[in-house]
C-alpha positions as CSV (number, residue, x, y, z in Angstrom):
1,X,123.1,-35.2,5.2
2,X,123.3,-32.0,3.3
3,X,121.3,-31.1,0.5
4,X,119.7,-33.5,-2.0
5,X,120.0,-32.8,-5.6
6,X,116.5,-31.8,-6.9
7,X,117.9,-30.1,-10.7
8,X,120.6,-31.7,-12.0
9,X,121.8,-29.3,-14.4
10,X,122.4,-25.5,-12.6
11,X,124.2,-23.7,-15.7
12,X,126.7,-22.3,-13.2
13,X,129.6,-24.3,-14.7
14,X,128.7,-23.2,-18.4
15,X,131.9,-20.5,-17.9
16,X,134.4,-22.8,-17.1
17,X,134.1,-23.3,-13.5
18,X,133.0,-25.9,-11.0
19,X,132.3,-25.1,-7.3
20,X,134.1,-27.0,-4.6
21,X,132.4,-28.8,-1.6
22,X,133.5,-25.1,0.2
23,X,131.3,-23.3,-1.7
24,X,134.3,-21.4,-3.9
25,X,134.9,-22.1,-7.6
26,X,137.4,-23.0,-9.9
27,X,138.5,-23.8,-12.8
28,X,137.2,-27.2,-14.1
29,X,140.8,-28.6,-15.2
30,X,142.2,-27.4,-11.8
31,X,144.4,-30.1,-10.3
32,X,141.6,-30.3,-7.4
33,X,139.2,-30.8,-9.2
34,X,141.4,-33.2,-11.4
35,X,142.6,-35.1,-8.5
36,X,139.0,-35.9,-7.1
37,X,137.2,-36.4,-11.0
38,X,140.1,-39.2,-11.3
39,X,139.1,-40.4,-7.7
40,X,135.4,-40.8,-9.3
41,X,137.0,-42.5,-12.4
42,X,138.6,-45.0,-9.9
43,X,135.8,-45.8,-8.1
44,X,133.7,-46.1,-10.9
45,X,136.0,-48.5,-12.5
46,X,135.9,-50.3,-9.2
47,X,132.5,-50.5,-9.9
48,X,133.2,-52.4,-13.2
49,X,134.9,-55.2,-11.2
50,X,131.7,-55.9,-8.9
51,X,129.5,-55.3,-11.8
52,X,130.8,-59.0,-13.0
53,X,128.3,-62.4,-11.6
54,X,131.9,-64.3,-10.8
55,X,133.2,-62.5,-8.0
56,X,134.2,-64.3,-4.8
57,X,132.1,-62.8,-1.9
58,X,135.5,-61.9,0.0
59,X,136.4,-59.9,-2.7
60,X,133.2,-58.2,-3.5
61,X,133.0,-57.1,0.1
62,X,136.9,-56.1,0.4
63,X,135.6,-54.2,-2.9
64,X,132.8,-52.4,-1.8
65,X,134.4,-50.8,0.9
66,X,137.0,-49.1,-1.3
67,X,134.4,-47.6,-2.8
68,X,132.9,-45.9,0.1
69,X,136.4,-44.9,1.3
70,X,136.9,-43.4,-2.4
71,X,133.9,-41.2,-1.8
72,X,135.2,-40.0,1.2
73,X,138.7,-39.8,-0.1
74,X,136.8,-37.7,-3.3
75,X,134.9,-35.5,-0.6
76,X,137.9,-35.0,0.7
77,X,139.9,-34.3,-2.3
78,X,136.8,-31.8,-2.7
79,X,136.7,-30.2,0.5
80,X,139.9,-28.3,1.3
81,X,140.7,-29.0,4.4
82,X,138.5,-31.7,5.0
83,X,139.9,-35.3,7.1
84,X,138.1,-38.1,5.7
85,X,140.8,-40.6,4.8
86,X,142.0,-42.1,8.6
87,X,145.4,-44.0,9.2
88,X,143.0,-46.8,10.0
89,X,141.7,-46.9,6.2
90,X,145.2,-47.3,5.3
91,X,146.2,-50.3,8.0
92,X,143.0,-51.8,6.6
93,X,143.9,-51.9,3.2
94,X,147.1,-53.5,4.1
95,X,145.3,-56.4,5.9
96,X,143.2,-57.1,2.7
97,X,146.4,-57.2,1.1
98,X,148.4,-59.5,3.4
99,X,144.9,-61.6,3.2
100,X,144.8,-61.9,-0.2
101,X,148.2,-61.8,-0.9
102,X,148.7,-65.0,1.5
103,X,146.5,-67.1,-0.9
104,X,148.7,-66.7,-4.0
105,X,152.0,-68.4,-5.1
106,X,154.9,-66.1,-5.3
107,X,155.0,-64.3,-8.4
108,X,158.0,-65.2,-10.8
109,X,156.9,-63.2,-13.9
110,X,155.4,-60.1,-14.8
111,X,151.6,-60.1,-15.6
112,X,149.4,-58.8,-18.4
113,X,146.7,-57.2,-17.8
114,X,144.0,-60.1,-18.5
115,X,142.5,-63.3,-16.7
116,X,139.2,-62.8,-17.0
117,X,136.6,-59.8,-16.9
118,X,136.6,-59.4,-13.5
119,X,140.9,-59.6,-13.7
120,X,140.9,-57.3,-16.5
121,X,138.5,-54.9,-15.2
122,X,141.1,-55.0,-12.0
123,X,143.7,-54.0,-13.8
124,X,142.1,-51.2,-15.4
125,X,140.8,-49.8,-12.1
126,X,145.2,-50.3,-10.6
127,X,146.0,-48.1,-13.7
128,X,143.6,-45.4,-13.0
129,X,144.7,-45.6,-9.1
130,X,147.9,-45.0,-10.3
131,X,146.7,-42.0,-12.1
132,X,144.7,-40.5,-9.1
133,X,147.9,-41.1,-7.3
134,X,150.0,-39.0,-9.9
135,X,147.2,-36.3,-9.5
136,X,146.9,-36.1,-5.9
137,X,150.7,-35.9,-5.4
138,X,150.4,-33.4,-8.2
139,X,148.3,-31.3,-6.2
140,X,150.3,-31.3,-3.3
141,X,152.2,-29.8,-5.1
142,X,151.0,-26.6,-4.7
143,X,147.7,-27.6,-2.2
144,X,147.7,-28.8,1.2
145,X,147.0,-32.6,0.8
146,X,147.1,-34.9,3.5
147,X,149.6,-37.7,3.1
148,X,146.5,-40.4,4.3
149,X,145.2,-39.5,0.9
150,X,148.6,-40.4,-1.1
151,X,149.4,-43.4,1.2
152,X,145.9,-44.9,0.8
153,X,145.6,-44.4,-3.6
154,X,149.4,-46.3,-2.9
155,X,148.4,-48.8,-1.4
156,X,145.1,-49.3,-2.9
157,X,146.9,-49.7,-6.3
158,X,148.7,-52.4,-4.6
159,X,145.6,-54.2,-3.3
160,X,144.4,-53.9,-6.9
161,X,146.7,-55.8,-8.5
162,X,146.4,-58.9,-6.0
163,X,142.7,-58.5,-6.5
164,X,143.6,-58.9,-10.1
165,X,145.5,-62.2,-9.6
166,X,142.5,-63.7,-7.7
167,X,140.5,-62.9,-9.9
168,X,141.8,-64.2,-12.8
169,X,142.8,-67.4,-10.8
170,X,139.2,-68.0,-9.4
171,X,137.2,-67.2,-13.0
172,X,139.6,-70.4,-14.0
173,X,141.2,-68.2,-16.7
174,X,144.4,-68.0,-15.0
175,X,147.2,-65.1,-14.7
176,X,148.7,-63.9,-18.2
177,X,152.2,-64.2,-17.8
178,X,154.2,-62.1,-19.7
179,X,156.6,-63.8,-21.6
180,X,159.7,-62.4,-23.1
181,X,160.3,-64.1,-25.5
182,X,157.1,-64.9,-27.4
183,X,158.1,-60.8,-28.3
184,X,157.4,-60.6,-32.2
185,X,161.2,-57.9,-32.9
186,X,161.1,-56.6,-36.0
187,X,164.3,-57.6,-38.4
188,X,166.4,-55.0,-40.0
């Protein structure tokens, strides 16, 4: 393990600038440094899922997981060059998503974002994946990224969003169905 933290604050970001896990500096809005602070968001907001009492054990455990893969994905992310995101991560992801996916009935409607705590704080965390997605292909942009990092914030956003469903169908609260029609339009 590399060094521990001892002083939290060091002053040597009061200019602007933030040090990668390389030792060099950049900017602190640099799409690096954007791409792994929205990874942190993500998992963070995973966080808010497991922080709710209701959560089935298969999902809690699917759940924690992602989060350890989203710190390696963020050292990554903060490392250039680093390989911490494996094809494996990925295949894995897709069988908690085939698993879970299996237990629900097809879906007919679109859903809001709802069901529950847990459901809604799923949701949440799918939107910010989708943002760390945006960021990270951003980046590539004009970095080398690996395409295990793109594939795996892809498919995690999917895995969110089943996670969402069964959540919101085990907390009893049910999916939110969007429905067209219950639209309030405006009359000219």
């Amino acid at each position: 393990m590399g060094n521990r933290l001892s002083k939290i604050y060091t002053r040597t970001g009061d200019d602007g600038s933030t040090g990668l896990g390389d030792g060099s500096r950049v900017a602190k809005d640099a799409p690096r440094v954007s791409a792994y602070g929205t990874t942190d968001e993500l998992n963070c907001t995973v966080g808010m899922v497991l922080a709710v009492d209701d959560v089935p054990e298969k999902v809690r455990a699917s759940l924690t997981q992602v989060q350890h893969d989203l710190f390696d994905l963020g050292g990554e992310l903060c490392i250039p060059g680093m390989e911490m995101i494996q094809d494996t991560d990925i295949a894995r992801l897709e069988t908690m998503l085939d698993d879970f996916n299996a237990e629900l009935p097809a879906l007919k409607e679109f859903i809001l974002p709802g069901g529950g705590m847990a459901a809604a704080h799923c949701h949440l965390a799918r939107t910010v994946c989708r943002r760390a997605e945006r960021e990270v292909v951003a980046l590539s942009r004009s970095e080398v990224v690996r395409p295990q990092a793109i594939r795996y914030l892809n498919r995690l956003s999917d895995l969110l969003f089943v996670v969402a469903r069964v959540l919101a169908r085990a907390s009893g609260h049910g999916e939110v169905l969007w429905q067209r029609q219950k639209r309030v339009r405006p009359t000219t």
